[in-house]
C-alpha positions, -999 to +999 in steps of 0.1 A: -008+381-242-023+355-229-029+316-239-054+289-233-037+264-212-048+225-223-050+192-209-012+189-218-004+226-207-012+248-182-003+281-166+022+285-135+037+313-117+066+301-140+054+300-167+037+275-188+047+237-182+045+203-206+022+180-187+034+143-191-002+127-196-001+086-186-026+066-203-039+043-180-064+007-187-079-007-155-081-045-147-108-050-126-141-023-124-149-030-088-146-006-053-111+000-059-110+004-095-137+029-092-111+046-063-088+051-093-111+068-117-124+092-093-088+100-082-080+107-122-109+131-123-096+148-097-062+154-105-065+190-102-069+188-066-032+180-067-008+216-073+020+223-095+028+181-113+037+182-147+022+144-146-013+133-152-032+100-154-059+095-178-079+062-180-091+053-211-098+010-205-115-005-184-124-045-181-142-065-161-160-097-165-190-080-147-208-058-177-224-039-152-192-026-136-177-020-167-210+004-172-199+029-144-167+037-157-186+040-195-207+062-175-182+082-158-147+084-172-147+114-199-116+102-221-127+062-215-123+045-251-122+008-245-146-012-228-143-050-224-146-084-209-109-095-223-083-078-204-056-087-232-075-062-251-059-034-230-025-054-231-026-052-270-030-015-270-001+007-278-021+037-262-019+023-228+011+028-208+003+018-175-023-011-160-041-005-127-054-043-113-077-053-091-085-086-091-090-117-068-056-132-051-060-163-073-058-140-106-028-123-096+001-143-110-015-145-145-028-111-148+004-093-134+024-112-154+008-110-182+009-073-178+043-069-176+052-094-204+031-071-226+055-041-218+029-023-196+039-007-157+019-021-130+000-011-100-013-044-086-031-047-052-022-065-022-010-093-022+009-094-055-002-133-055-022-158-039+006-172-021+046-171-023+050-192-052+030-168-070+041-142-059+080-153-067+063-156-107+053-123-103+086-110-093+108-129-118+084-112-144+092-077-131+130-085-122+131-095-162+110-063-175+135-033-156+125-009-176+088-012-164+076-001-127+059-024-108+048-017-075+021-029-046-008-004-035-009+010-002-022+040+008-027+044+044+009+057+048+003+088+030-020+098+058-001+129+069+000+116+109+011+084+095+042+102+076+050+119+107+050+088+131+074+074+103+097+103+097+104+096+138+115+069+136+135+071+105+154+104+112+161+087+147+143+115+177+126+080+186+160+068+203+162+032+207+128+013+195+111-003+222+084-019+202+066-015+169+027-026+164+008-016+134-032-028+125-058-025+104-089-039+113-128-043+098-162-044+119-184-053+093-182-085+090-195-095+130-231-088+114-235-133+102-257-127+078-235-106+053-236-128+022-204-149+012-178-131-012-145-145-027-125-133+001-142-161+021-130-191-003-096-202+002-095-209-038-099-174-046-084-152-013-060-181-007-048-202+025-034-164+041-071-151+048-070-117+059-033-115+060-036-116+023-065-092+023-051-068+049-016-073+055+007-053+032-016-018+046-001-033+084+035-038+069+044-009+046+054+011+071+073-008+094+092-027+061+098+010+046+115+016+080+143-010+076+124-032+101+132-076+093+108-097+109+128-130+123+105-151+135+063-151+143+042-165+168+005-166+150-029-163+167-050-170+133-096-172+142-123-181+124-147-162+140-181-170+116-182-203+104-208-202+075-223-172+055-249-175+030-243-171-003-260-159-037-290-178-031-296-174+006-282-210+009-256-214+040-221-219+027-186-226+044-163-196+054-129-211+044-104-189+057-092-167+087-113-139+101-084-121+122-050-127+125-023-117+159+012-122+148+040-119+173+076-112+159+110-105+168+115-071+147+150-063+140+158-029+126+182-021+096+186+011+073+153+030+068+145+050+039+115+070+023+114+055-010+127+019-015+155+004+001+188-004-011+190-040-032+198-071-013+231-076-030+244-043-019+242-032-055+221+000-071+210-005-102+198+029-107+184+019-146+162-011-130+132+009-114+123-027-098+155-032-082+151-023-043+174+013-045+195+031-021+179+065-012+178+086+015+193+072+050+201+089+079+239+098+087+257+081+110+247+101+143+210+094+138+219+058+128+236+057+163+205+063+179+185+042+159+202+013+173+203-006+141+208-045+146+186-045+183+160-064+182+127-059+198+090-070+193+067-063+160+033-067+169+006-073+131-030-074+135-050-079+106-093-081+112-123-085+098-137-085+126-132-056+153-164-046+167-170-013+168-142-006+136-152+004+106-116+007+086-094+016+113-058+012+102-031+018+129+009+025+133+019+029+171+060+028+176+071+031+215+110+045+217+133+055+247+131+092+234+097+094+221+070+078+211+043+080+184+009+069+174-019+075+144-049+064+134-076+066+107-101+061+135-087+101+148-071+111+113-065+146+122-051+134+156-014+123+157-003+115+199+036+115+209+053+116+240+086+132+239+110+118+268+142+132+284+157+114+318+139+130+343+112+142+324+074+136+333+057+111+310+031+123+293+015+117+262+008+153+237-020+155+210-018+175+178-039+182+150-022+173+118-026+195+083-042+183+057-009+182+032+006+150+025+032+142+003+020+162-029+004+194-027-030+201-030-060+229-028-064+223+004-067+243+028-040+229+058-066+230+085-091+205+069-090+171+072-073+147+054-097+114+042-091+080+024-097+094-010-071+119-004-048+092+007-059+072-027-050+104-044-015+106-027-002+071-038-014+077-074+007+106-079+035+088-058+031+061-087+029+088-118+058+111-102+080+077-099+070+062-136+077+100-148+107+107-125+122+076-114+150+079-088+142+119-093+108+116-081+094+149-064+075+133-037+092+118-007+078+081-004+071+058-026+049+026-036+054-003-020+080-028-040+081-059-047+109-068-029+085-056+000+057-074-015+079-106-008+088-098+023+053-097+030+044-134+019+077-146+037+060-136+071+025-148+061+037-183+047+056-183+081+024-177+100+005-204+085+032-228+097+031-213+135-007-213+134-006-249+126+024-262+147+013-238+177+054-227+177+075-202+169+083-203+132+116-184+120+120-168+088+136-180+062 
């Protein structure tokens, strides 16, 4: 006989399965808070997850924005101008925030104080200090996950490029570069935004805006910057603002940074803690997973160093959101791009062997499942989908998550503004600054 299956459960070629439904408030109604609700609507592009997230908040200062979600979210019951309305909620479990950089330390911390897990964007605080307040907040809450979005990685030529290198057919690493870079922002008469104004984006420019996307990878891989030479431009001084009136453009268009990369254990989820020590019941805490055994770490050359070339634009002529991992090994090496993103390129080397680079189309199937058929292509809402359900499955399922990479961490987060604060210091003493 057969049963309706509901929101909670639904039919499988097991059998029927209890869905684990998330309630979710967003912080934050703009292009990437709208990202999130359409991703929620269209959970059931994703196959066989016994997770679901439902928004039912939103907040924004902007009425307006608050409007779409009012318009379009189904199961949406709060709408507000206060986010401490959705921290005061029991209903809500988890927080999705999208706010300027300067908002970052009180928000997040605010969220996780209130008992609510967090997925923050880039780049978890306007600058190190806040982001050390936001990470004290998470360290102190371990029963709460806290993570960083990025979700270029879950592009499936980008998983390939780094399942290379971390299972080790990439030999010794000659160099790494990764990039993401913007075009729109040549045209000088785009109006002025917050991202332009060092009290809202912060001092970092678009190392805050862009840099995490550049980083992900090469940090998931195990790879230490040491030290940075930065190239930081201002390309457009002055933009005008609301009123047509010219204003000031405060902080860094583009950013070349130059580093000694040194590589240590990789792993798909989040590496293992500083200390040494897994604390497998503190989600926050950086955990040992998955590393390869000792004959791919052999080829890995673990402890070389060898250059780690970030580029982070706004303006790239000709680029519309081009994001970009490219590692160069002894044995092979590997590049993707969104600007191709059904292209992945590798060249495969033995002694002896001509040189020549191979191009393959890549499936459409990333780390979860979908409709999909595997010879379509794969797009940036797909790869928004892919690291919500990364989030949900590791909320859910913690060190038993199904899917095989995670979020980025907050011990990556601060990794992040360790190389950026360094940057700052090279740009302005024109030397090499070393990491502390």
């Amino acid at each position: 006989m057969w049963r309706r299956a509901t929101s909670k459960t639904r039919a499988t070629n097991k059998g029927f399965m209890t869905k684990r439904i998330i309630n979710f408030g967003v912080i934050g109604c703009g292009l990437m808070g709208r990202e999130f609700a359409s991703a929620a609507a269209r959970w059931c592009h994703l196959l066989d997850l016994d997770f679901e997230p439902r928004l039912v908040a939103a907040c924004d200062p902007n009425p307006q924005a608050v409007a779409w979600f009012e318009d379009n979210c189904a199961h949406l019951k709060t709408a507000t101008s206060d986010y401490k309305h959705l921290l005061d909620d029991p209903q809500i479990e988890a927080i999705y925030c999208a706010v300027p950089h300067n908002l970052h330390s009180q928000i997040y911390c605010d969220i996780i104080r209130a008992g609510k897990h967090l997925l923050g964007e880039k780049p978890f605080g306007i600058d190190a200090q806040a982001n050390r307040e936001i990470s004290e907040s998470a360290r102190a809450r371990p029963d709460l996950l806290v993570r960083c979005a990025s979700e270029f990685p879950f592009f499936p030529g980008a998983r390939r490029v780094f399942k290379m290198a971390r299972d080790g057919e990439m030999g010794r690493i000659i160099e790494i570069e990764a990039g993401f870079w913007h075009g729109s922002d040549l045209d000088p008469r785009k109006p002025i935004n917050w991202k332009r104004r060092i009290a809202s984006n912060g001092a970092y420019g678009c190392l805050g805006d862009l840099g995490m996307h550049t980083l992900h990878l090469p940090l998931r891989l195990g790879v230490k910057p040491l030290d940075v030479r930065a190239l930081l431009s201002k390309v457009v001084d002055e933009r005008p603002d609301e009123n047509g009136q010219m204003t000031p453009c405060e902080t860094w268009d583009n950013a070349i940074l130059a580093c000694r990369g040194k590589r240590q254990n990789a792993s798909d989820k989040t590496p293992q803690s500083a200390g040494g020590e897994t604390r497998h019941n503190d989600i926050n805490s950086q955990k040992a997973t998955e590393t390869p055994d000792k004959a791919h770490m052999s080829t890995h050359a673990a402890g070389e160093e060898f250059p780690l070339l970030i580029s982070t634009k706004r303006i790239a002529p000709g680029h519309a959101n081009t994001w970009f991992i490219r590692i160069i090994g002894t044995r092979m090496s590997a590049e993707f791009s969104t600007k191709n993103p059904k292209q992945l390129r590798f060249l495969p080397y033995a002694p002896g062997d001509e040189q020549a680079w191979r191009h393959v189309d890549c499936s459409s199937q990333s780390s979860y499942a979908t409709i999909t058929g595997s010879i379509f292509e794969f797009g940036f809402s797909d790869s928004i989908l892919q690291m919500w359900a990364a989030f949900c499955d590791e909320l859910v399922n913690r060190d038993q998550m199904k899917g095989d990479f995670a979020c980025v961490a907050i011990e990556e987060a601060a990794q992040s503004h360790a190389l950026f604060t360094a940057a700052l210091k090279s740009q302005q003493s024109g030397e090499t600054v070393r990491l502390e």
